[in-house]
C-alpha positions, 0 to 999 in steps of 0.5 A: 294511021290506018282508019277503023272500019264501020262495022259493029263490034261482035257483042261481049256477055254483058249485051249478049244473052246465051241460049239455055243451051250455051249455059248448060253447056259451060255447066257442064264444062264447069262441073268436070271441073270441079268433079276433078278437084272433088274427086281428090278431096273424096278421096282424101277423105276416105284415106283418113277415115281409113287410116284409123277411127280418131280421123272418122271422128273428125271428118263426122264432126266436119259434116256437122258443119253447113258450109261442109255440108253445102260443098257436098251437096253441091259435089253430089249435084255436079256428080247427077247434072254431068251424068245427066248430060252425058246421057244426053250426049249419048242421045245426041250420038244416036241422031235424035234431038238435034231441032231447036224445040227438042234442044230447049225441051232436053236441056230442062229434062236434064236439069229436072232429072238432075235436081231429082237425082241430087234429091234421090242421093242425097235423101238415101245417103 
C-alpha cells in the first residue's frame, strides 16, 4: 500500500470561517432558489384569487396565519436582498469595487439597503 503523504488536509466548514463576502455569496445563491420555488406558490396563489371570490376568502384567512405570514416576509426579503446584489454586480461589471476594504463596505451597503427595502415593502404593502 502506498504511503499517505504528510501534508495538511484542505480545511472543511466546521474549522474554516467564510469571509462575509463568501456568505453573501451563497445567500444569494440561496435566495434564487427559493425566489424560484416562491414565484410558483405566488403565482399559484394569484390564479386562485382570480379564479372566484370563495378562494380570496381563503387565501385572506391563510395570511391571517404567522407562520404564512413569515414565509412571505422571508420571500419579500430574498426578492430586495437578490435585487440588492445584482446591483451590485452591475457595479462590479463597471470596474469599481474590486479592493477588499470596498468588497466588506459593499456587502454590509447590500445588506442595510436589503433590510431597508423589505421594511419599505412590506410597510406600504
Amino acid at each position: 500500500m502506498a504511503s499517505r503523504p504528510n501534508r495538511p488536509l484542505s480545511p472543511h466548514l466546521q474549522i474554516y470561517r467564510l469571509p462575509l463576502t463568501g456568505i453573501i455569496s451563497i445567500s444569494h445563491r440561496i435566495t434564487g432558489v427559493s425566489l424560484c420555488f416562491g414565484l410558483v406558490l405566488f403565482v399559484a396563489v394569484l390564479s386562485s384569487v382570480a379564479d372566484s371570490g370563495f378562494s380570496y376568502g381563503i387565501m385572506q384567512s391563510w395570511f391571517d396565519n404567522l407562520f404564512v405570514k413569515l414565509i412571505y416576509w422571508g420571500f419579500v426579503f430574498a426578492l430586495c436582498f437578490h435585487l440588492c446584489h445584482g446591483v451590485r454586480h452591475l457595479i462590479w461589471d463597471a470596474g469599481a469595487g474590486f479592493d477588499k476594504a470596498s468588497m466588506d463596505k459593499f456587502a454590509l451597503y447590500e445588506l442595510a439597503a436589503a433590510v431597508l427595502l423589505t421594511v419599505l415593502v412590506l410597510t406600504f404593502i
